[in-house]
C-alpha positions, 0 to 999 in steps of 0.5 A: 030382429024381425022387423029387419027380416020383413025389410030384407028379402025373404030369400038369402043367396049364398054365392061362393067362388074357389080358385085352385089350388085353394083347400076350399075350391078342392072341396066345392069342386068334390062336391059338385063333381062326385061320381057317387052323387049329383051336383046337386046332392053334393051342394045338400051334403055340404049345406047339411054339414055346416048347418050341423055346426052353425045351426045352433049358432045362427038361432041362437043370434036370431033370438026367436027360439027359447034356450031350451029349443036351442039346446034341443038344436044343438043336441041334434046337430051334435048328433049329426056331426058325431055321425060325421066324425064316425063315417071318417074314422071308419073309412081312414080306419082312424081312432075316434077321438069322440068315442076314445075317452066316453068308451074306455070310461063307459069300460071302467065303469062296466068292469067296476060294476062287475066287480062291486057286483061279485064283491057285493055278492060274497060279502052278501053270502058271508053275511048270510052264512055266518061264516068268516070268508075262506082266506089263502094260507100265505096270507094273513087276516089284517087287524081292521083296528088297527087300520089297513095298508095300501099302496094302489096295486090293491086295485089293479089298473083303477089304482094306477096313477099318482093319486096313490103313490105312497103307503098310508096306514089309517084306523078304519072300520069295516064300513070306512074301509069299504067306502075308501075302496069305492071311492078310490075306484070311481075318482078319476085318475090324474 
């Protein structure tokens, strides 16, 4: 691979011609011909976003990095093109497909952590007290022996879904049924 480097030239001239109406010549003629930066800061820009993509690729063909040193280039230039995918959401005041799914999960998770959080800290206090946890009137305790009955509204909206779709009756233990309702909050819905 080097040897066919040292016979090329060390230069590489990258020459592009676009014809309007074509969506590319639009684009070239964007970039060199921006009020809000030269021609030749508009060439950069659009060198800087296809390097975002193909960065990665091209030094992984050339075959002179390790896999980790790739890895490292492509994490960086993700970052680049998030980056990129951000500054056109803000500005068309669009959704961020990027950012849609990692924040409502990154929101689950912080909401569950709160609640395990409080749920910890009452079973902790009642543990600590003693004392049986104070119930409503109207609702009876459970018989744990002889199992618990769910039907997914227990669990508010991380309970929706199809996984939960019919009453189940099982013979759990304290520590069964608490592990149940943990994992039945972190898997995801379908």
């Amino acid at each position: 691979m080097k040897q066919d480097r040292e016979a090329r030239s060390e230069r590489v001239k990258f020459v592009y011609n676009a014809q309007f109406p074509a969506l590319t010549a639009v684009v070239l003629d964007y970039l060199l011909h921006n009020p809000h930066f030269t021609g030749r800061q508009g060439r950069q820009q659009g060198m800087d976003a296809m390097m975002a993509f193909y960065r990665p690729l091209a030094e992984e063909s050339r075959g002179e990095l390790s896999v980790s040193e790739v890895q490292e280039v492509a994490r960086r230039c993700v970052e680049r093109l998030v980056k990129q995918i951000d500054e056109l959401c803000a500005r068309y005041r669009i959704a961020n497909p990027v950012d849609s799914d990692s924040t409502s999960l990154a929101r689950d998770f912080s909401q569950l952590a709160i609640v395990l959080e409080t749920g910890f800290r009452r079973v902790e206090a009642v543990l600590a007290s003693g004392t049986q946890p104070a119930r409503a009137v109207d609702t009876p305790a459970p018989s744990l022996e002889q199992g618990v009955e769910m039907d997914g509204s227990e669990l508010g909206d991380f309970g929706a879904g199809p996984r939960l779709n019919q009453q189940v009756r099982l013979p759990l233990s304290h520590a069964d049924n608490l592990r149940l309702f943990l994992l039945m909050l972190i898997l995801p819905r379908r």
